[in-house]
C-alpha positions as CSV (number, residue, x, y, z in Angstrom):
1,X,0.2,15.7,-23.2
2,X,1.7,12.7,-23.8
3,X,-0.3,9.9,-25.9
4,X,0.2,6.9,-23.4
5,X,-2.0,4.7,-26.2
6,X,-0.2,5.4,-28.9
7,X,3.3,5.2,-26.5
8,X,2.3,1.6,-25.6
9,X,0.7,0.3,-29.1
10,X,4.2,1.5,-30.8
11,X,6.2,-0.5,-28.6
12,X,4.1,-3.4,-28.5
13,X,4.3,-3.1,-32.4
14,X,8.5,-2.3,-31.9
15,X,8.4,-5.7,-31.0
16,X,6.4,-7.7,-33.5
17,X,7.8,-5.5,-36.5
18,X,10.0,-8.7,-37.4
19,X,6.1,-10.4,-38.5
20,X,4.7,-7.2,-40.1
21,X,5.2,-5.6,-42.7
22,X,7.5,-2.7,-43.2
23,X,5.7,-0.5,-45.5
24,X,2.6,-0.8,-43.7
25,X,1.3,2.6,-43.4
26,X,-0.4,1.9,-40.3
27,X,2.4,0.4,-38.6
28,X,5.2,3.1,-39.5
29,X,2.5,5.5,-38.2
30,X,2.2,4.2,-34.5
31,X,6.1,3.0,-34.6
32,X,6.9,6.6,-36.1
33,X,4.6,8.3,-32.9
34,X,6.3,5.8,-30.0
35,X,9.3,6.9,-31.0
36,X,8.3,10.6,-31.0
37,X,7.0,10.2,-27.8
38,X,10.2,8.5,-26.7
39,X,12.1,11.5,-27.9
40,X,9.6,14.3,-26.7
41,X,10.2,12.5,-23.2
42,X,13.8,12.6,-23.4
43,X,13.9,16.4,-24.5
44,X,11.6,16.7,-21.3
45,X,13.8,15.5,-19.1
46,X,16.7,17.8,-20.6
47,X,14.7,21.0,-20.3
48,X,13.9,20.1,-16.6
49,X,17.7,19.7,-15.7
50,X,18.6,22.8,-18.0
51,X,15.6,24.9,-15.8
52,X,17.2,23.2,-12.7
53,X,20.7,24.5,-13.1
54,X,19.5,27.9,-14.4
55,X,17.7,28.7,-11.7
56,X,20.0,27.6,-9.1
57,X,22.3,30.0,-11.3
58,X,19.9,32.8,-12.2
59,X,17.1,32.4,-10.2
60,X,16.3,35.9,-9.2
61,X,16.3,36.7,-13.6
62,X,13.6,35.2,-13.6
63,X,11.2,37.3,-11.2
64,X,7.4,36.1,-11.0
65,X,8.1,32.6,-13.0
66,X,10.4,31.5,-10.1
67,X,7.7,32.5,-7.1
68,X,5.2,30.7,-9.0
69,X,7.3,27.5,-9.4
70,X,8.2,27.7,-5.5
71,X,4.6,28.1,-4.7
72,X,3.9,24.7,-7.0
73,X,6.7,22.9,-5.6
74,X,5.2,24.4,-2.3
75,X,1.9,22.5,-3.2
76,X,3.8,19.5,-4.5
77,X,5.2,19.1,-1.2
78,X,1.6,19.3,0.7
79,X,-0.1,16.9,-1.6
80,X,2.7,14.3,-1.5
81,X,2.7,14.7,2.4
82,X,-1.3,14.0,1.9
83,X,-0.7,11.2,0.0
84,X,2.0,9.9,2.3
85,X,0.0,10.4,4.9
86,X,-3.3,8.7,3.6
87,X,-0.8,5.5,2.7
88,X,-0.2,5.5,6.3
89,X,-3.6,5.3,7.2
90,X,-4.0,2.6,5.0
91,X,-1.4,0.5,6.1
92,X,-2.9,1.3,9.3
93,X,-6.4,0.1,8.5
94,X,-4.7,-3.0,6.8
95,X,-2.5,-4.0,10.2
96,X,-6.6,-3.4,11.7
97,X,-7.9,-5.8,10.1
98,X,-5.1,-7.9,9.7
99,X,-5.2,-8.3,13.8
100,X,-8.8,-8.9,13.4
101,X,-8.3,-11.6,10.9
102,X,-5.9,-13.4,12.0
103,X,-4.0,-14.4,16.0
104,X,-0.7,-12.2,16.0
105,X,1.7,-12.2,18.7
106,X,2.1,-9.1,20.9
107,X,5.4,-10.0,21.8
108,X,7.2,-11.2,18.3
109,X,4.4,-10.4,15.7
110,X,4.2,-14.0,14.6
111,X,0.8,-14.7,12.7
112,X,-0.6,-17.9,14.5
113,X,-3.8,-19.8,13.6
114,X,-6.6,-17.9,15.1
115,X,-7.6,-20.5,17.7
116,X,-3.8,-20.8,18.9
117,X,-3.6,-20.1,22.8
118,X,0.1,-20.1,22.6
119,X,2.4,-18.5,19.6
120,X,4.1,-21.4,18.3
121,X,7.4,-19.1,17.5
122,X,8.2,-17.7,21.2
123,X,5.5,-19.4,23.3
124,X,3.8,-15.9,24.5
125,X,0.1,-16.2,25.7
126,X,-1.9,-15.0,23.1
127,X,-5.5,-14.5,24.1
128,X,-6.8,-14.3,28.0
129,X,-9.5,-16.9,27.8
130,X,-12.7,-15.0,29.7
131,X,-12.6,-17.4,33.2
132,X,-15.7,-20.3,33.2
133,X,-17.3,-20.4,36.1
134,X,-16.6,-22.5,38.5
135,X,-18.9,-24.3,41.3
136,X,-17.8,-22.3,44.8
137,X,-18.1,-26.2,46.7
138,X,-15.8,-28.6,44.8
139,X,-14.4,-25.8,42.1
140,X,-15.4,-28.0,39.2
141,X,-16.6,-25.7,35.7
142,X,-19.5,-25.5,34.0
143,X,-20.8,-23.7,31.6
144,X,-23.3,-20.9,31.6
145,X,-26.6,-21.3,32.6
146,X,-26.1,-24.3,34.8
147,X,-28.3,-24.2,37.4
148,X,-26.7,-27.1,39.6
149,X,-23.6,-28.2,40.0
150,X,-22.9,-31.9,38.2
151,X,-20.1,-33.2,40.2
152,X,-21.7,-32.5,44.0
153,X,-25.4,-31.2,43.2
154,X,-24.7,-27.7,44.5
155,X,-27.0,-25.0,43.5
156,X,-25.0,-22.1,41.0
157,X,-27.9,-20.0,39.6
């Protein structure tokens, strides 16, 4: 397991070696282990591509140990497709309640001010205003509740 402390304190002392002091015990120790770490990473990542290549060689030599890595890689595979999956749904929430939050276009996806009627990038309704009503004599709106008309007296309610 790699020490991801130690990894990041040794670099961050890499850098400021130029103001400490060399023979500081304390510092050669954390430089000494970054660099360690640097080197166990790099041997790493030679052993993986050394297993790569020799099981695309000589898989079958290798009996149980290459069934068991299939099966892992197997898992791998589901848990990344989780993953991708749950990123979807994310994104999916997000675009939720980013429609919520804010007026966007059906037809060009432009994000408009939420009391915008028009989108002010192609022009496309954006919202069907629910219909006032309107007095059934001389057509003139008014708003809920009204019990007479105020432009020609006309009973609504």
């Amino acid at each position: 397991m790699k020490d991801v402390f130690t990894e990041g304190l040794g670099n961050l002392l890499n850098g400021l070696s130029d103001i400490l002091p060399k023979d500081d015990p304390d510092l050669r120790i954390l430089t000494g282990k970054a660099k360690l770490s640097d080197l166990e990473r790099q041997s790493e990542e030679i052993y993986i591509e050394i297993g790569k290549e020799a099981i695309e060689r000589d898989g079958d030599a290798y009996g149980n140990k290459t069934d068991s890595l299939k099966e892992i890689l197997s898992k791998m595979a589901d848990i990344q497709k989780d993953i991708d999956d749950a990123r979807d749904q994310r994104q999916q929430r997000c675009g939720d309640v980013a429609k919520a939050l804010f007026n966007k276009c059906p037809k060009c996806g432009k994000i408009n001010p939420d009391n915008a009627k028009f989108c002010a990038d192609c022009g496309t309704r954006l919202k069907d205003e629910p219909a006032k009503p309107v007095c059934p004599r001389c057509g003139r709106e008014y708003p809920e509740g009204t019990k007479f008309c105020s432009e020609c007296g006309t009973r609504l309610a």
